[in-house]
C-alpha positions in Angstrom: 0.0 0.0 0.0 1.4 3.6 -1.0 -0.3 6.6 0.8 1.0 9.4 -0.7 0.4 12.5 1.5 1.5 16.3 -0.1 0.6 19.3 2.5 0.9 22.3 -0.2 -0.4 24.8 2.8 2.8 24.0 5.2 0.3 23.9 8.0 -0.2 20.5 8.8 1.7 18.8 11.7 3.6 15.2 10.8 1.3 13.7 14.1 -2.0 14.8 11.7 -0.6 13.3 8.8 0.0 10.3 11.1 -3.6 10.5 11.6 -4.5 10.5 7.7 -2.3 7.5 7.2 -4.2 5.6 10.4 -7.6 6.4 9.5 -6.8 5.8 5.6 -5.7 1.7 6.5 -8.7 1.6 9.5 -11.1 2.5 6.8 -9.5 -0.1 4.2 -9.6 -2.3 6.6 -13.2 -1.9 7.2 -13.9 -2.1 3.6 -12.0 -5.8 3.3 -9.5 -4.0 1.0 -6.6 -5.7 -0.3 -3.8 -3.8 1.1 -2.3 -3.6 -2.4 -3.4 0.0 -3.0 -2.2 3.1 -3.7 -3.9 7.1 -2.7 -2.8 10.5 -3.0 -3.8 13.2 -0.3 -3.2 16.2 -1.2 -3.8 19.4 1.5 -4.5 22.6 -0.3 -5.8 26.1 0.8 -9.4 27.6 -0.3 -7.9 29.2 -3.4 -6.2 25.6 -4.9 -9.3 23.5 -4.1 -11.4 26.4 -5.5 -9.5 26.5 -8.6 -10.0 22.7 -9.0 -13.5 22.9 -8.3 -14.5 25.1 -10.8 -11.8 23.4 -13.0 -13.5 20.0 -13.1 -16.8 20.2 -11.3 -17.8 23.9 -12.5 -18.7 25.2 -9.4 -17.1 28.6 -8.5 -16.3 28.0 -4.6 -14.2 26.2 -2.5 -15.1 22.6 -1.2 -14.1 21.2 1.5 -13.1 17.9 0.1 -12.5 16.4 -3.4 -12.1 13.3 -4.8 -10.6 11.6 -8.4 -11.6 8.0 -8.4 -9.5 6.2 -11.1 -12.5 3.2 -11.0 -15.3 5.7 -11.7 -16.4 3.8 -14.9 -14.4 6.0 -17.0 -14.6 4.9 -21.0 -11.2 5.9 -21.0 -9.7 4.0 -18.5 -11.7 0.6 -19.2 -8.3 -1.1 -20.5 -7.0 -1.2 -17.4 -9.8 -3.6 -16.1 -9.4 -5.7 -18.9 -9.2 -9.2 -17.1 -6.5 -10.5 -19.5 -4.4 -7.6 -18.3 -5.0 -7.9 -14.6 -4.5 -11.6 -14.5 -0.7 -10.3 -15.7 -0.8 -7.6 -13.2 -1.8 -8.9 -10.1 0.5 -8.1 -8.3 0.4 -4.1 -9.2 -1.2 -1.9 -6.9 -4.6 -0.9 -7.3 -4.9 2.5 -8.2 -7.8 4.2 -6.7 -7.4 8.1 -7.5 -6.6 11.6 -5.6 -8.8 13.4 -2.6 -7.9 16.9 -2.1 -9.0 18.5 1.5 -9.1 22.1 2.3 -7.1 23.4 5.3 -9.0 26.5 5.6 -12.4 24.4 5.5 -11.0 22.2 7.6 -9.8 24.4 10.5 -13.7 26.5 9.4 -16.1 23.3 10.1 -14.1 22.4 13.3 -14.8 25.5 14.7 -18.9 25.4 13.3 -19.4 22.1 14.5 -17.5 22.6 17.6 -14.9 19.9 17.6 -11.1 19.4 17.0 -9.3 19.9 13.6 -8.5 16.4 13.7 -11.5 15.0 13.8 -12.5 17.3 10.4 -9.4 16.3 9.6 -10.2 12.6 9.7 -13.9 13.0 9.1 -12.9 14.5 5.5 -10.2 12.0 4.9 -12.8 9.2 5.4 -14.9 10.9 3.5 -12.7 11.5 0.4 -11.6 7.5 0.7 -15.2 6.1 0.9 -15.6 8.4 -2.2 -12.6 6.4 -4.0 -14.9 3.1 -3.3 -17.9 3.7 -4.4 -19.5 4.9 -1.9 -22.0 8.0 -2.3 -24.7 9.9 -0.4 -27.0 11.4 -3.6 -29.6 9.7 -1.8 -31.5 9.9 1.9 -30.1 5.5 1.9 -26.8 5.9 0.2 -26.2 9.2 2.8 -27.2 6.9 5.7 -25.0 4.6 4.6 -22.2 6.6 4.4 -22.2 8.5 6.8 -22.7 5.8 9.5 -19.4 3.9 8.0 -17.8 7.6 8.2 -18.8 7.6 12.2 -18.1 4.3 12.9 -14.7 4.5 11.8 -14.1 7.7 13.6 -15.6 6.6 16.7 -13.8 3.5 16.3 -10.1 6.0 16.6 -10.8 8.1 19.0 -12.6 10.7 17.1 -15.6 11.2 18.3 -18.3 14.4 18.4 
């Protein structure tokens, strides 16, 4: 497994990237991952994950997280699920895409909600991963669903409410 963390702000402390790293393999974990997987976390300020936001999703604002799944039944990308191929490439990581998490929304909703900046920390991280796997909240059942995953594994390390 390769986590690749990139703070772009200069604001984050090594013991909260610990934390990204811990909640990342809890969450895989929970999933029934194979541990043969590689992630990139990227931290960037209001501006950057604005830009990207208007950039890929045309909205205008910043977000506080953002997510590039690789396996999001892209035409484009269909080779690389070719079974012929992955019976060859078994034993190459699974790719499952980019989350990009906004300090300044981060350190924002801590304060709103009235909890610590690591548990919006890991709250977006898990968020942003369950995002990589499928996993949605469009509707009231898939939000449910999420977001009682989301607090279990939080719960489950310490970051609770």
């Amino acid at each position: 497994m390769d986590i690749a963390l990139y703070d772009e702000t200069e604001r984050v402390k090594q013991q909260q990237l610990d934390l990204v790293k811990k909640l990342i393999l809890a969450t895989a974990k929970e999933l029934g991952l194979d541990q043969n997987f590689e992630v990139s976390i990227t931290i960037v300020d209001n501006d950057r994950i604005q830009e990207i936001n208007r950039e890929y999703r045309s909205i205008d604002r910043p977000t506080d997280v953002i997510s590039f799944a690789i396996e999001d039944n892209d035409e484009e990308f269909e080779w690389i699920f070719d079974e012929e191929i992955n019976e060859n490439t078994n034993d190459l990581p699974r790719l499952l895409g980019d989350i990009f998490i906004s300090i300044d929304k981060i350190e924002e909703q801590a304060s709103d909600y009235g909890h610590s900046f690591e548990r919006e920390f890991g709250f977006l991280t898990v968020h942003g991963f369950l995002h990589l796997n499928g996993f949605d909240h469009q509707t009231a059942e898939e939000e449910k669903e999420m977001f009682s995953l989301q607090e279990k594994i939080l719960e489950e390390n310490g970051l609770e409410r």
